[in-house]
C-alpha positions as CSV (number, residue, x, y, z in Angstrom):
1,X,16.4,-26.1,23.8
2,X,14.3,-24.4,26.2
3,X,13.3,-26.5,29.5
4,X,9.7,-27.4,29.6
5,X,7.8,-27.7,32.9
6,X,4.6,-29.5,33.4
7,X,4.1,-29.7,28.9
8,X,4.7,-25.6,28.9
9,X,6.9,-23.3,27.9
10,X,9.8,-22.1,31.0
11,X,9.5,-18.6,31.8
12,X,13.2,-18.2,30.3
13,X,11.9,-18.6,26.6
14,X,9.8,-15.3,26.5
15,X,6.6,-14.8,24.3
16,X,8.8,-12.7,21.7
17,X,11.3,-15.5,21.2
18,X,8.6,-18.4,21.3
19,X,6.8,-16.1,18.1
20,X,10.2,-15.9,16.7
21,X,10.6,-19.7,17.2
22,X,7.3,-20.7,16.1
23,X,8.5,-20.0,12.7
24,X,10.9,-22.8,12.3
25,X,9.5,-25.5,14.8
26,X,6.0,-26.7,15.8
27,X,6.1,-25.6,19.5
28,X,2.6,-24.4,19.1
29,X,1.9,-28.2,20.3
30,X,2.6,-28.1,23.7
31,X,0.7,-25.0,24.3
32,X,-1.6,-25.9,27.1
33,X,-5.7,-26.2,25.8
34,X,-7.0,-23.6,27.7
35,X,-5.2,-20.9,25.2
36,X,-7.0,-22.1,22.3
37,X,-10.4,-22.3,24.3
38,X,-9.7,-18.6,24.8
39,X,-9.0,-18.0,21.0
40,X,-12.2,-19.8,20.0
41,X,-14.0,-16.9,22.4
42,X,-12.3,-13.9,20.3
43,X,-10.0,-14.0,23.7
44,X,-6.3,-14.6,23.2
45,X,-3.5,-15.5,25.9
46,X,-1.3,-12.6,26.9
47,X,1.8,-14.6,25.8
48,X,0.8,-15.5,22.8
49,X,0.0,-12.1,21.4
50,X,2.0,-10.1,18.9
51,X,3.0,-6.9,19.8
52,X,2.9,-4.0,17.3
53,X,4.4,-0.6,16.7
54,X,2.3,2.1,14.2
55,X,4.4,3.7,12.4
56,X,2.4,6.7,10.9
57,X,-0.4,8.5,12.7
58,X,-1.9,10.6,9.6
59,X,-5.3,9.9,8.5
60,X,-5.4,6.9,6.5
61,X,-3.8,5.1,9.3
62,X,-6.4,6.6,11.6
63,X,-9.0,5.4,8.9
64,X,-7.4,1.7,9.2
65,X,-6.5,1.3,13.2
66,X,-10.1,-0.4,13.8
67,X,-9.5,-3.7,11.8
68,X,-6.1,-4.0,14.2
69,X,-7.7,-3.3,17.1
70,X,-10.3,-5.4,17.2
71,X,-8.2,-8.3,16.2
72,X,-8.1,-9.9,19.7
73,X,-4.4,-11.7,18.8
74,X,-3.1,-8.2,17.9
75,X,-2.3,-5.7,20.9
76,X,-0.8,-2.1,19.6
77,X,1.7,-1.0,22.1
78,X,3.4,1.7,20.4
79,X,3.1,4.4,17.6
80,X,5.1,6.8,15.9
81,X,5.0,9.8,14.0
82,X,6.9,13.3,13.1
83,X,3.8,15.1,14.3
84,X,2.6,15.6,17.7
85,X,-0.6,16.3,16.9
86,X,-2.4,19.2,14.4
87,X,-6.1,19.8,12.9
88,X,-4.6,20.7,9.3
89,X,-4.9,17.4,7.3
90,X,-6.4,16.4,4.2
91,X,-9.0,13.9,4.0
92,X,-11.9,13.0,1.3
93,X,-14.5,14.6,3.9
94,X,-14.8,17.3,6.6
95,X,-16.0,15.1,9.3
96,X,-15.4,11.4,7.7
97,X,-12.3,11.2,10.2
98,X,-13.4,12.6,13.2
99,X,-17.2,10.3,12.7
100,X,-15.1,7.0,12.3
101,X,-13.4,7.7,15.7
102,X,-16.5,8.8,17.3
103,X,-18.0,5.4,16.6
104,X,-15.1,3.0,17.2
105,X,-14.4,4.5,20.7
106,X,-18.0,4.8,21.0
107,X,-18.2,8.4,22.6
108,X,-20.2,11.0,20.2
109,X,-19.0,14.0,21.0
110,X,-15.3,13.3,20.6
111,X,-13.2,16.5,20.1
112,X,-16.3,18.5,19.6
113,X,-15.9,22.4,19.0
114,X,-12.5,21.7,17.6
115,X,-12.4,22.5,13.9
116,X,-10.4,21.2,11.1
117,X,-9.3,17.1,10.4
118,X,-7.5,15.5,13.0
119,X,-4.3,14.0,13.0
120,X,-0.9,13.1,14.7
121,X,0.5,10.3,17.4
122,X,-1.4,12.0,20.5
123,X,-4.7,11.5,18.7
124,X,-3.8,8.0,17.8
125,X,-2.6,7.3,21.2
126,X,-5.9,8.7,22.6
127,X,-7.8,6.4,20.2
128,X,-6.0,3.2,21.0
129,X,-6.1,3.7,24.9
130,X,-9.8,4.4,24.5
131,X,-10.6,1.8,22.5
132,X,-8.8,-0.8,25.0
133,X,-9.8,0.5,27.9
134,X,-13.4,0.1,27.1
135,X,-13.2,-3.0,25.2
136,X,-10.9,-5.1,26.6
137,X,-11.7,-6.2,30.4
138,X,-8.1,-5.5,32.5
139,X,-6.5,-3.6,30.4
140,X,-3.9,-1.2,31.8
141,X,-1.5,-0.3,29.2
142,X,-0.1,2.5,28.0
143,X,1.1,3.3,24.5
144,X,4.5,4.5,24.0
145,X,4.5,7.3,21.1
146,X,7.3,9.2,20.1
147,X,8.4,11.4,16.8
148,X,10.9,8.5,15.2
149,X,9.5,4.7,15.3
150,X,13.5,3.5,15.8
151,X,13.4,5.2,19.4
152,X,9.9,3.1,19.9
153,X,11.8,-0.1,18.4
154,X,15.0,0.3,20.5
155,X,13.4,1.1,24.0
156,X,10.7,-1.8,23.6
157,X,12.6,-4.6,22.8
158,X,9.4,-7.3,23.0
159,X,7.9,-6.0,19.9
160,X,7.0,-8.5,17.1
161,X,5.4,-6.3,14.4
162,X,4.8,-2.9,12.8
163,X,2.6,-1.4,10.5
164,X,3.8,1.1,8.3
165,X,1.8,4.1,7.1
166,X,4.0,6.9,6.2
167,X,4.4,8.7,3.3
168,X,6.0,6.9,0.3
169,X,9.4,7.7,0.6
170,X,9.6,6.7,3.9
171,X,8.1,3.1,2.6
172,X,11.3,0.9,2.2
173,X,13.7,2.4,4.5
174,X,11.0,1.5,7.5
175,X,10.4,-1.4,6.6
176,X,13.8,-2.8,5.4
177,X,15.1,-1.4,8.7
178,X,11.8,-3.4,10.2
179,X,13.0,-6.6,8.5
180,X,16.4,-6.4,9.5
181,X,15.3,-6.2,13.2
182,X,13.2,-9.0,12.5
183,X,9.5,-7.7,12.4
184,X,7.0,-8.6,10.5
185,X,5.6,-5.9,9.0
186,X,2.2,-4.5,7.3
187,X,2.8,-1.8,5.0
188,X,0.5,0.2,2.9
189,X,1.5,0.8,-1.1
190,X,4.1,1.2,-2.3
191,X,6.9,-0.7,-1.3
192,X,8.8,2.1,-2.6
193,X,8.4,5.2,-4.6
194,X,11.9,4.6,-5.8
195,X,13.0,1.2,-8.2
196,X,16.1,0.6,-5.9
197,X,14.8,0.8,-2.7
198,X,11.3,-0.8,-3.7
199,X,13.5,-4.1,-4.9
200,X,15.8,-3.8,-2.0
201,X,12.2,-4.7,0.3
202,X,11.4,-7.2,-2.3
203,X,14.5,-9.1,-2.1
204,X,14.8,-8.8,2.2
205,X,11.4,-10.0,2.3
206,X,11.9,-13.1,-0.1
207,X,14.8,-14.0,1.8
208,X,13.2,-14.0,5.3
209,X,10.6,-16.3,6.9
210,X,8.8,-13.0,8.9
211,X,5.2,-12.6,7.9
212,X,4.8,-9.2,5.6
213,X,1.5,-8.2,4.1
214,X,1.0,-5.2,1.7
215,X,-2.7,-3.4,2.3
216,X,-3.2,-3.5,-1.7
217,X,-4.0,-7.3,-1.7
218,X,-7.1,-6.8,0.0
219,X,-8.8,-5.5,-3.1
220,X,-8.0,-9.3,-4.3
221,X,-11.8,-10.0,-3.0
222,X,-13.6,-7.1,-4.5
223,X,-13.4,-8.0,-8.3
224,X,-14.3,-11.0,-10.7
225,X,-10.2,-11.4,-11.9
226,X,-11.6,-15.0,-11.7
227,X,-14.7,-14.2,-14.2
228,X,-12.3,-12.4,-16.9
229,X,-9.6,-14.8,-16.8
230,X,-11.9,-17.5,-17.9
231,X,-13.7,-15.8,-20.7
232,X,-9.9,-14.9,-21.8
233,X,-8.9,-18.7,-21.4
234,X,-11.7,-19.9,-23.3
235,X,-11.3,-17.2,-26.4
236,X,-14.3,-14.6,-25.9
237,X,-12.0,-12.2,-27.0
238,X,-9.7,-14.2,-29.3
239,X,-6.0,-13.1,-28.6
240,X,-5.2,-10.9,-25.5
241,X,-3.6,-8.0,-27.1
242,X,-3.6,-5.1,-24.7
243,X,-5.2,-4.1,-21.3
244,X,-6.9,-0.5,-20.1
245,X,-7.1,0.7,-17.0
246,X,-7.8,4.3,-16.1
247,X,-8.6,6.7,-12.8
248,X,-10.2,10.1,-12.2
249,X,-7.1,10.3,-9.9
250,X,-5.4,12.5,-8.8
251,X,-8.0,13.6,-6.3
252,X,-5.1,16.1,-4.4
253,X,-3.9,19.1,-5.1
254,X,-0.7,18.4,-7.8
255,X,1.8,21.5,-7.7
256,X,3.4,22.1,-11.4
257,X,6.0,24.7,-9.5
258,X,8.4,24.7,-6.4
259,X,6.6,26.9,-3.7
260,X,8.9,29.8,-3.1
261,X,7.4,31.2,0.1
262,X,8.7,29.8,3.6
263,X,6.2,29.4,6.2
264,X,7.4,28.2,9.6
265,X,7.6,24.5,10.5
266,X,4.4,23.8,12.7
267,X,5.2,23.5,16.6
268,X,4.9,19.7,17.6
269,X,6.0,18.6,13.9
270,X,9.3,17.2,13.0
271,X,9.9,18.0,9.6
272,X,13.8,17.2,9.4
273,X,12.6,13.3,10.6
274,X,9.8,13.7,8.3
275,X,12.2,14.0,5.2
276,X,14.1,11.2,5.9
277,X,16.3,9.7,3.1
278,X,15.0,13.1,1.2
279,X,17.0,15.4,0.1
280,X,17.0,18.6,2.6
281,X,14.8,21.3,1.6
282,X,12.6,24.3,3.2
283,X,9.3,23.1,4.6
284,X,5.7,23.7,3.4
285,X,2.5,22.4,3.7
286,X,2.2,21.5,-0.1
287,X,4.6,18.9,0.6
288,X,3.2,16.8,3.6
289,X,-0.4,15.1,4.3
290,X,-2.1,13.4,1.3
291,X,-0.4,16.2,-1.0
292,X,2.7,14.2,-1.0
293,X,1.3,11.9,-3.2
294,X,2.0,14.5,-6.2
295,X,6.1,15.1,-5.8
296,X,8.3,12.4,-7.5
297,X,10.5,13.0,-4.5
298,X,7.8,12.0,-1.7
299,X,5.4,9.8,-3.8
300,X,4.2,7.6,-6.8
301,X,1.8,9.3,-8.4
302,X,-1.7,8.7,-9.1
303,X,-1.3,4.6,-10.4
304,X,0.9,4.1,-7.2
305,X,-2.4,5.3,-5.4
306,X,-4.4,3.4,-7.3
307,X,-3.0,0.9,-9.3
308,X,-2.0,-1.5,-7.1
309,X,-5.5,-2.4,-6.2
310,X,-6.5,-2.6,-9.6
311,X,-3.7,-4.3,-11.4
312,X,-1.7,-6.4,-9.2
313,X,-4.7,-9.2,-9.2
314,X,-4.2,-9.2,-13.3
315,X,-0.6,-9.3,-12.7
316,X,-1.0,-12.6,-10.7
317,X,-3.9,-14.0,-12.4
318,X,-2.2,-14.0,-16.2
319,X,1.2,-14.4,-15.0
320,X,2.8,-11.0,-15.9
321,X,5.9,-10.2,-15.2
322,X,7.7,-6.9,-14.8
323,X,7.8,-4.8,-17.7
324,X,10.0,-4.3,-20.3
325,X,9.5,-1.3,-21.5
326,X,7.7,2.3,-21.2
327,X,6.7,5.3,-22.5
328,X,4.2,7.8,-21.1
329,X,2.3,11.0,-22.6
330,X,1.3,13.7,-20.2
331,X,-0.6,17.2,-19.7
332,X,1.2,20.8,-20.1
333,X,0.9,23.1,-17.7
334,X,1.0,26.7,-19.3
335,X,2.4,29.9,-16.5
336,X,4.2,33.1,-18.1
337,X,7.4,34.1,-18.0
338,X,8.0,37.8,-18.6
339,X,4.5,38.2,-19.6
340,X,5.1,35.6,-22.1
341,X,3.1,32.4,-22.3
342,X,5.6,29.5,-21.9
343,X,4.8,25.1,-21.2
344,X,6.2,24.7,-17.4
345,X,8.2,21.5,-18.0
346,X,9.8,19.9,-14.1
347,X,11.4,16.9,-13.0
348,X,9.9,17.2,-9.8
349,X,6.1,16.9,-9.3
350,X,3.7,14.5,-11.2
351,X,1.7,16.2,-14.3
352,X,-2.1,16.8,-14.0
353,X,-3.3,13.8,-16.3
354,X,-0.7,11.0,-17.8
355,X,-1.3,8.2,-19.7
356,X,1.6,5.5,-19.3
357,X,2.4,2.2,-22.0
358,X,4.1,-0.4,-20.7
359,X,5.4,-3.7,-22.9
360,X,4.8,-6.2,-20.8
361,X,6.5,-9.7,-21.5
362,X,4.1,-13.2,-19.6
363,X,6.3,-15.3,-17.3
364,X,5.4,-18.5,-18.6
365,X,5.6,-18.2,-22.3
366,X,7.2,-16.2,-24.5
367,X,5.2,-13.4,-25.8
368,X,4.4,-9.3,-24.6
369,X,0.8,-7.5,-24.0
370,X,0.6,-4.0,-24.1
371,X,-0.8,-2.6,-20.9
372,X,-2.0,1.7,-20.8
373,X,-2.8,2.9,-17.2
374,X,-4.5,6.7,-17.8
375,X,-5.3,9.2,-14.9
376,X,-6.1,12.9,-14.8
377,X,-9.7,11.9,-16.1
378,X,-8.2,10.4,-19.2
379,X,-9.8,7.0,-20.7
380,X,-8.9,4.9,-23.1
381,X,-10.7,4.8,-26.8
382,X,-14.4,2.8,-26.4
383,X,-13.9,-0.9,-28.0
384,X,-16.1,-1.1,-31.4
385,X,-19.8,-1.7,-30.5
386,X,-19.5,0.3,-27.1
387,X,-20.3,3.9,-26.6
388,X,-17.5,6.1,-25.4
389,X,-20.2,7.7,-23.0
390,X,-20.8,4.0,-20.9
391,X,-17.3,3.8,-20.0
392,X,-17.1,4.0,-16.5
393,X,-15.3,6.5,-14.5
394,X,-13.4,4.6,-13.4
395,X,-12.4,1.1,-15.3
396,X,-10.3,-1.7,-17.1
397,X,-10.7,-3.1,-20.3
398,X,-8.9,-6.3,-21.9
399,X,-8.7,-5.9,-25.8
400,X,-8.1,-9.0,-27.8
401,X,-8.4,-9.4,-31.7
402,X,-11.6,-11.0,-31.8
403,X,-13.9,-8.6,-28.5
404,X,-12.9,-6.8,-25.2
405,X,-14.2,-7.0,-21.6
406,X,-14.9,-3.7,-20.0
407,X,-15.3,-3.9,-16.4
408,X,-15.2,-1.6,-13.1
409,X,-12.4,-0.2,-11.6
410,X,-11.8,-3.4,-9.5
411,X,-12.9,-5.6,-12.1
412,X,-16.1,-5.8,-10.9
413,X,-19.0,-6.4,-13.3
414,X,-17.4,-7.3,-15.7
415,X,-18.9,-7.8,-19.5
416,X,-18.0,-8.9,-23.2
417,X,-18.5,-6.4,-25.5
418,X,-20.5,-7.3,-29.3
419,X,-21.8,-10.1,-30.3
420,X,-19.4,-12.7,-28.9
421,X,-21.4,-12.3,-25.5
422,X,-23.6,-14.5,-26.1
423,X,-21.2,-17.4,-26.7
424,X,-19.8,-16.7,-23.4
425,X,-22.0,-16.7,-20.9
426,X,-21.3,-15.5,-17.3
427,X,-20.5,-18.2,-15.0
428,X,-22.1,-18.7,-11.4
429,X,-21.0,-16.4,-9.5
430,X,-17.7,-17.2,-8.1
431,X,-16.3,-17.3,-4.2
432,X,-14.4,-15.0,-3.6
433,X,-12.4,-14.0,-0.1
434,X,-15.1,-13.7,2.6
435,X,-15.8,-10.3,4.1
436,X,-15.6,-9.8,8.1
437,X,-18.7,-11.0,9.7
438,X,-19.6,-9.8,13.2
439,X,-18.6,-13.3,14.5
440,X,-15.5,-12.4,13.4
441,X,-13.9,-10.1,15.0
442,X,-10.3,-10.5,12.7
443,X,-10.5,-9.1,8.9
444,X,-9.8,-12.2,6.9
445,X,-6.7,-10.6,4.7
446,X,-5.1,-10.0,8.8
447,X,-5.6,-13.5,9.7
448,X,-3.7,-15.0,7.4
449,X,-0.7,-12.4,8.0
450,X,-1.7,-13.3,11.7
451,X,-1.0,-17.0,10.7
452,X,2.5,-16.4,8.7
453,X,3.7,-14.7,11.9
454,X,2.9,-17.8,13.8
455,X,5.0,-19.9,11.0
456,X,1.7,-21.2,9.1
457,X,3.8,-19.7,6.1
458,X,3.2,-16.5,4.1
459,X,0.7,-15.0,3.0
460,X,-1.0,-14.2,-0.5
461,X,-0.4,-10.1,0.3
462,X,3.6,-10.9,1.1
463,X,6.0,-8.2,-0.4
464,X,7.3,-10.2,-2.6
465,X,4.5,-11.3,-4.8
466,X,4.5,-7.0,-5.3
467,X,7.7,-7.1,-7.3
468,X,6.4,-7.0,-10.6
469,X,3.8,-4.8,-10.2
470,X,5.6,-2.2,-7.9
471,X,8.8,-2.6,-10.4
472,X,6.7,-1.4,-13.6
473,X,4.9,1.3,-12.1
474,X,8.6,2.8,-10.5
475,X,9.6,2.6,-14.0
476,X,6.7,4.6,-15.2
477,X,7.7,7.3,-13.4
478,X,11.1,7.6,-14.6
479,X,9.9,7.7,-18.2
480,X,7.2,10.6,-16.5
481,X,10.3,12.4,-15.0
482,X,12.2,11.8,-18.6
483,X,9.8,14.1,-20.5
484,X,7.7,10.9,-21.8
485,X,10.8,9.2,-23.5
486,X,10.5,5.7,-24.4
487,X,12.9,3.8,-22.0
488,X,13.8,-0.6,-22.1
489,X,14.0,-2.0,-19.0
490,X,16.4,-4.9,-18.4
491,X,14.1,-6.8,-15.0
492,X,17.4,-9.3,-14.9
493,X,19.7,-6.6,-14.3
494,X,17.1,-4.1,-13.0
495,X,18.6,-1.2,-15.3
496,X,17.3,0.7,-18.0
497,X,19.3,0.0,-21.2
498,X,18.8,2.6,-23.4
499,X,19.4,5.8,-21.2
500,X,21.8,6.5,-18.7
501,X,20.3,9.3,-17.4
502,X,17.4,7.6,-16.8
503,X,18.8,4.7,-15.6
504,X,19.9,7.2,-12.6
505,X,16.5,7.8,-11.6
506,X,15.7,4.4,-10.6
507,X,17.3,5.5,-6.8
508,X,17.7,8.9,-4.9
509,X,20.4,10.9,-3.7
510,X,20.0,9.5,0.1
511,X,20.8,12.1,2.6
512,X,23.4,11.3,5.1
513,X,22.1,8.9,8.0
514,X,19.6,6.9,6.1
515,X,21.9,5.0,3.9
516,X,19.8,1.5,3.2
């Protein structure tokens, strides 16, 4: 046991090993008071905050670093990222990027006369620096930023924490590599684009006491799960029989064919480190950015993108567990070979609209719903008594044999459709998660993933609570990249009984070096 002197902590237990400590024992109680009249201020003691590497400097992580940086327990000391830095990346607006950084780092004219959408671990490292300089009193740091994160993890050894926001294949390799070194970890969806890997997190995560969080949870606060469950409990709809949800994603450019010319690999960008466990291949820019999302190789699809925010919160709130089976139905792309119109049929990028059906058994009683994601602009047929034109957009729909709900995307606004709707009022409006306030300078969801990694136990958003939805949509996929074909799906055993093949595609041919 460390020696105490005067009720604190000697300087030979260092603030990465008390964090680390904190996790099994209840030191926090001989901190001395004047930390936690700091904390109360939005002010927190150098040695008790936790020191974070981002890994992934690419727009959504730009879009994101505002929520860590003004957590005042949170200080980001290094990034990482393949890219040095470019003006070629793919955002939902021209300016939306560049706007968000003008504001957090409050100067207005930031990279003015530059054209394009910003990107890459100089620009993040500007932002951070910035953003601490001004709004921290003292500070005089400097970020470390380098191409791969495991240089950043092995020079700075007092690092508690990462983020991870890197492409999807990239997901589970990071951040098993993360938990082995033991840091707790924030990581965006998926936990992995591939079954294996994506259980492999699931399983590391489960065993350990670090704090992980995965960004999907969040959406836990935006929807009325709470609303629908009740109405199901009570028998507004009769029997739950099958569940609808459906996207207008993709909203990226999804390539049916291989690109056959070979551009040069961009000065300043990495792209042997940007592959990773991928298989080697010639670069192009249809690959990388938000474009990634569309190859089976680099991402999930559109209900990886989506689906998570959606459908994990029914998952939990019902008691789903992973499914059992699949089958999916897709769009054709038509090109001609030798003049002669012919289906272009791949096992390598996601089709333009696809409709999956999973069989999915409960956990606590014996019985299977049947649950359809749809993307491309696809919906599901309108219950009886709805028009098919008042579907929304976006949506979800719970079918049972006596009504259905049809709801938002998020499960917001949520109504009974037909007559039974008047039986079943809607309740008073229920609590739900409370959204950052000015007073509060920490988002709620990163407070309590703040709290796990002070040993206050995991969070709601930890990795493993993911496994059933993550597990269903991987397998989703591998009936996509199996032409559509039906496929049962052992969870126990985590193999697909009824095909070998496709059992095979539940994991990648890992290129040497990045063996899990």
């Amino acid at each position: 046991m460390e020696k105490q002197v005067n009720g604190t902590l000697s300087a030979a237990m260092n603030r990465r090993s008390f964090l680390s400590t904190s996790m099994a024992v209840g030191v926090f109680s001989i901190i001395p008071n004047h930390v936690f009249a700091a904390a109360k201020k939005g002010m927190v003691a150098p040695s008790d905050k936790i020191c974070m590497v981002h890994i992934g400097c690419g727009t959504q992580g730009l879009s994101e670093i505002g929520a860590l940086l003004s957590a005042p327990a949170i200080e980001i000391v290094g990034i990482a990222d393949p890219n040095r830095e470019s003006y070629d990346y793919i955002y939902w607006s021209e300016t939306g990027i560049r706007n968000g950084i003008r504001q957090l780092i409050g100067e207005p004219a930031w990279k003015e006369g530059i054209k394009g959408i910003p990107g890459g671990r100089n620009i993040m490292k500007e932002v951070i620096e910035t953003y601490y300089r001004k709004n921290r009193p003292g500070y005089k740091g400097s970020i470390t930023a380098k191409e791969d994160y495991r240089e950043v993890l092995d020079k700075m050894t007092d690092v508690d924490a990462v983020k991870i926001m890197s492409p999807d294949h990239q997901h589970a390799y990071q951040a098993l590599d993360c938990i082995k070194r033991g840091k707790h970890v924030i990581m965006h969806k998926p936990l992995g684009n591939k079954m294996t890997e994506a259980m492999k997190v699931v399983d590391a995560a489960k065993a350990s006491a670090l704090s992980t969080h995965m960004m999907a949870h969040n959406a836990f606060a935006d929807g009325d799960m709470a609303q629908i469950k009740t109405w199901i409990d009570a028998g507004a709809i009769g029997k739950l029989k099958e569940i609808h949800n459906w996207s207008n994603r993709p909203v990226w450019p999804q390539y049916p064919v291989i690109p056959a010319d070979k551009p040069p690999v961009p000065d300043g960008f990495n792209w042997d480190l940007w592959l990773g466990p991928a298989e080697m291949r010639d670069y192009h820019p249809q690959y990388t950015h938000a474009t990634f999302r569309g190859w089976y190789e680099f991402g999930a699809g559109a209900i990886a993108d989506m689906g998570y925010y959606s459908l994990w919160p029914v998952f939990d709130a019902l008691q789903l567990d992973s499914a059992s089976s699949v089958s999916t139905r897709f769009s054709r792309v038509i090109g001609l070979k030798n003049n002669v119109p012919a289906t272009i049929i791949n096992d390598y990028s996601y089709p333009m609209a696809a409709a999956y059906r999973f069989e999915v058994p409960y956990k606590n009683r014996p019985e299977k719903i049947i649950l359809q994601w749809h993307d491309g602009g696809m919906k599901p047929q309108a219950p009886e008594g709805y028009e098919a034109d008042d579907l929304p957009i976006e949506g979800m729909m719970f079918i049972g044999d006596k009504g259905a709900i049809v709801s938002g995307f998020l499960r917001e606004e949520p109504k009974i459709v037909g007559s039974r709707a008047a039986l079943y009022p809607p309740s008073e409006p229920l609590t739900t998660e409370r959204s950052r306030s000015t007073e509060e300078p920490t988002a709620p969801w990163l407070q309590k993933w703040i709290d796990g990694c002070r040993g206050k136990g995991k969070g709601p958003g930890s990795f493993e609570y993911a496994k059933e939805v993550n597990e269903t949509f991987n397998l989703g996929s591998v009936s996509l990249m199996s032409n559509g074909k039906k496929l049962e799906y052992d969870p126990a055993g985590r193999i697909i009984t009824n095909d070998e093949k496709a059992d095979k595609l539940l994991t990648r041919k890992i290129r040497k070096g990045w063996e899990m």
